[in-house]
N, C-alpha and C positions, 0 to 999 in steps of 0.2 A: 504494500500500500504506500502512496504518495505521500512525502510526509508534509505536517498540515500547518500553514500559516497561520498567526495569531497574530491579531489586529488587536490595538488598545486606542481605543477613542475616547481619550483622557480628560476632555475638555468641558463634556456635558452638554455640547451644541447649544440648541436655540433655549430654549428652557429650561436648562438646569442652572441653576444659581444658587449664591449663597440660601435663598431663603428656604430653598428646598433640602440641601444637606451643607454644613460644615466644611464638607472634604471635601468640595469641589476646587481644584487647583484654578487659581485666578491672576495673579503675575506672573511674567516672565519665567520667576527665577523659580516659582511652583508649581509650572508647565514643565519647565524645565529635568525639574529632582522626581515629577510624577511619571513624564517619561522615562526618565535611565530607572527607575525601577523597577520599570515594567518591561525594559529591555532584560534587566536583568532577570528580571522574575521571565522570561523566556517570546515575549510577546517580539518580531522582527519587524512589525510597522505600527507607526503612531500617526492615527488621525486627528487632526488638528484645525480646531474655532478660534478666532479671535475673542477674548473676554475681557470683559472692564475690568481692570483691578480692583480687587476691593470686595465687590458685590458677584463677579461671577455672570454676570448681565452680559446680553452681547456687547460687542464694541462697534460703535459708532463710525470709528476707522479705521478697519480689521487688518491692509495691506502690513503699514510701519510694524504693527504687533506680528503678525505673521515671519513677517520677515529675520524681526529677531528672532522669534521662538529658533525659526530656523536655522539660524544662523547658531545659536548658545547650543542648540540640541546638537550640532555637527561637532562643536569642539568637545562633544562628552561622550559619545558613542555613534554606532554606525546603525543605529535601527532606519528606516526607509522612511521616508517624511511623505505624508499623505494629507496634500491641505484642503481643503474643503473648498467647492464652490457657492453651495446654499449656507442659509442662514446670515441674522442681521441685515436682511436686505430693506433698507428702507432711503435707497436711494433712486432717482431717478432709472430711467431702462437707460438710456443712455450713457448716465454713469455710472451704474451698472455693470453697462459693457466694459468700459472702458476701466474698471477695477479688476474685471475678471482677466481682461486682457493682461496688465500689469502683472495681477498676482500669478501666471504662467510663468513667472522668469523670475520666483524668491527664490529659487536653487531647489523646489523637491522633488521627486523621482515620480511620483503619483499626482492627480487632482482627481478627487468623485466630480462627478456629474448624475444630475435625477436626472432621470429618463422620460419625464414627462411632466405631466401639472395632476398635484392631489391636494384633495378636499385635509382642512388640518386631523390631524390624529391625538390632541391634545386637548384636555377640556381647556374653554368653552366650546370647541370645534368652530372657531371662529375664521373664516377668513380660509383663502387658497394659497398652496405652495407653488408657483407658476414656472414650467419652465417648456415653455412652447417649442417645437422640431424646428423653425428657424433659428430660435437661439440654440441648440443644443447643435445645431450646425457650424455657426459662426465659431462658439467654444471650445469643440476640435477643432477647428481649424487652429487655433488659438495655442491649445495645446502641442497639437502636430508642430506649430511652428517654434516651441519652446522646447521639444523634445521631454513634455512631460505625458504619461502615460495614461489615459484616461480608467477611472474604476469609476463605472456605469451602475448606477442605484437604480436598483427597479424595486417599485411600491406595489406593482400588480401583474396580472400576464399581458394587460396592453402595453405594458414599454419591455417585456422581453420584443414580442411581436416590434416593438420602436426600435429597439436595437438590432436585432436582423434586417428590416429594411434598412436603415441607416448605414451597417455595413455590407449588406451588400449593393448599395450606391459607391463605396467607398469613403465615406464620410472617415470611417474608422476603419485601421488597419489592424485586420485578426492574425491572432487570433486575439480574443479580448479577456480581459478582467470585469465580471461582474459581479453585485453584492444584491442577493435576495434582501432586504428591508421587510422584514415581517410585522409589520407594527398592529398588524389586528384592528379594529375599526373601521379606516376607511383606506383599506390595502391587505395586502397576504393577511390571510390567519394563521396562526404561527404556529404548523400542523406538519407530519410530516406527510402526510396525504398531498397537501395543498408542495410540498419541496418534490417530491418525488411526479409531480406534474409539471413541475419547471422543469427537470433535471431530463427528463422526454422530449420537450419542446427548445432546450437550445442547443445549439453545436457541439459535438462532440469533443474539440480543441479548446472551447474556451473555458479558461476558470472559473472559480466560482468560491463565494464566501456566503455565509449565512447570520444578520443580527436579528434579535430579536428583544422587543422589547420584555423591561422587570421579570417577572418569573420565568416567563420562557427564552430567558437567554441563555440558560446553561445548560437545559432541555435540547434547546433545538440545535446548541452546538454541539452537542453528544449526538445528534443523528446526522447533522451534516457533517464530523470527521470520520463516523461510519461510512459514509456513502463516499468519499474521497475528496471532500471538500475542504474548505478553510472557513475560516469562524472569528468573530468580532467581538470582542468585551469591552466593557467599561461605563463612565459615568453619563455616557450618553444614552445610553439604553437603558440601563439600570444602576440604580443607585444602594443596590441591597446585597449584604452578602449572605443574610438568609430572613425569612417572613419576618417583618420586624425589625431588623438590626439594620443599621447602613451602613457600608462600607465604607472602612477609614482610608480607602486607598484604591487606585484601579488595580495597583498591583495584587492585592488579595485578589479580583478577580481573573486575572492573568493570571495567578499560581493556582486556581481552583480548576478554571478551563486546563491548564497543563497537568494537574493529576488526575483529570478524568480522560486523555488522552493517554499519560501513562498506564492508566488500567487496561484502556482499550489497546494496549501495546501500538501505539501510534506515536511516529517519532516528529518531534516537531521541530520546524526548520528555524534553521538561523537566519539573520538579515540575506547575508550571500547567499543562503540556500534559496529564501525565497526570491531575491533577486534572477537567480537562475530558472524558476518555475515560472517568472510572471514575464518573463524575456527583459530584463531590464540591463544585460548587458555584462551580469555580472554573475559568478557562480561557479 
């Protein structure tokens, strides 16, 4: 068997903030020591939000922040830097684009991109996450021209169905990296019935990760490293290391995903290992 990437998405994205738990890492330098934790604790890529210091809140103007994280995380270890394109969007479309544009060229090896426009998944269910097939067009391109590697977020089966059109236009060059987003509500149910219908319906070549949101994120990563795939934790998903308690750390959940991999005798990659799996040049 393949052996399986672990993703730590340290940051808490759009929602998580101080008011939610404590531990949520919010400067630089506790983005920083949250990542090498979790490098250490065995995780090979850290996905990464711009947050307001302090509160944990998104940032206002995520590029400068971004930029460092990336930069401090490079002089401390080699985990694979995965920066986010959604989230904190409250700027114009235009400059919008023209953020996303920039943020291809902070130095990291990965950007997510959604694969489409969803209805929110957070109470109040308020409001849409937009990301229409013209823009996700412009943003590989964007990508392709910075030599960052796109990981393709799909919320449902109509944006696998978006990503196969897409690259068989050549929009995107496969084979590709995609991340099942199980959020339950208003997208995947976070089932393995509902994975095992994806896993039919995409290409045989291209990877695949699996997160899911609170209780069903270390469920559903125990069926997607059975099945040969890779698997995402952290404060972005969930914020618990068991019913009731919150996790003081994403590295506890990075160490909990890795000993339920060792039980399944499943060997988990290091940064270059996954570098070599996801074609990144290196391996």
């Amino acid at each position: 068997m393949a052996k399986c990437i672990i993703t730590a998405a340290v940051t808490g994205g759009e929602p998580v903030s101080r008011e939610m738990t404590p531990y949520v890492p919010c400067s630089p330098e506790e983005i920083v020591e949250e990542t090498v934790r979790c490098w250490e604790a065995g995780a090979s890529i850290v996905h990464l939000h711009a947050k307001e210091p302090g509160t944990g809140r998104p940032a206002p103007d995520p590029n400068p922040l971004l930029k460092q994280y990336v930069e401090m995380i490079r002089d401390r270890c080699d985990i694979i830097l995965n920066v986010t394109t959604g989230g904190g969007r409250r700027a114009t479309a235009e400059k919008l684009d023209e953020m996303i544009r920039e943020r291809c060229y902070l130095g990291q090896e990965i950007s997510s991109m959604n694969m489409g426009s969803v209805n929110s998944w957070t109470r109040p269910y308020r409001g849409t996450f937009m990301n229409q097939v013209p823009t996700i067009r412009r943003w590989a391109g964007y990508m392709r021209e910075a030599g960052v590697k796109p990981e393709l977020e799909l919320y449902d089966t109509g944006m696998l169905n978006t990503a196969k059109m897409l690259a068989g236009e050549g929009v995107f060059e496969e084979p590709l990296h995609i991340q099942f987003v199980m959020i339950g509500r208003t997208g995947f149910s976070p089932t393995p019935r509902a994975l095992l219908y994806c896993l039919d319906e995409k290409p045989v070549d291209w990877t695949w990760s699996v997160c899911a949101l609170g209780r069903h994120e270390l469920p559903m990563g125990a069926v997607a490293m059975t099945l040969g795939g890779h698997v995402r934790v952290g404060f972005e998903d969930n914020i618990y290391i068991r019913r009731g308690e919150l996790a003081k750390s994403n590295a506890q959940l990075v160490e909990r995903i890795v000993t339920i991999a060792e039980a399944l005798n499943i060997e988990v990659a290091t940064p270059d290992e996954a570098r070599g799996i996801l074609g990144l040049g290196k391996g």
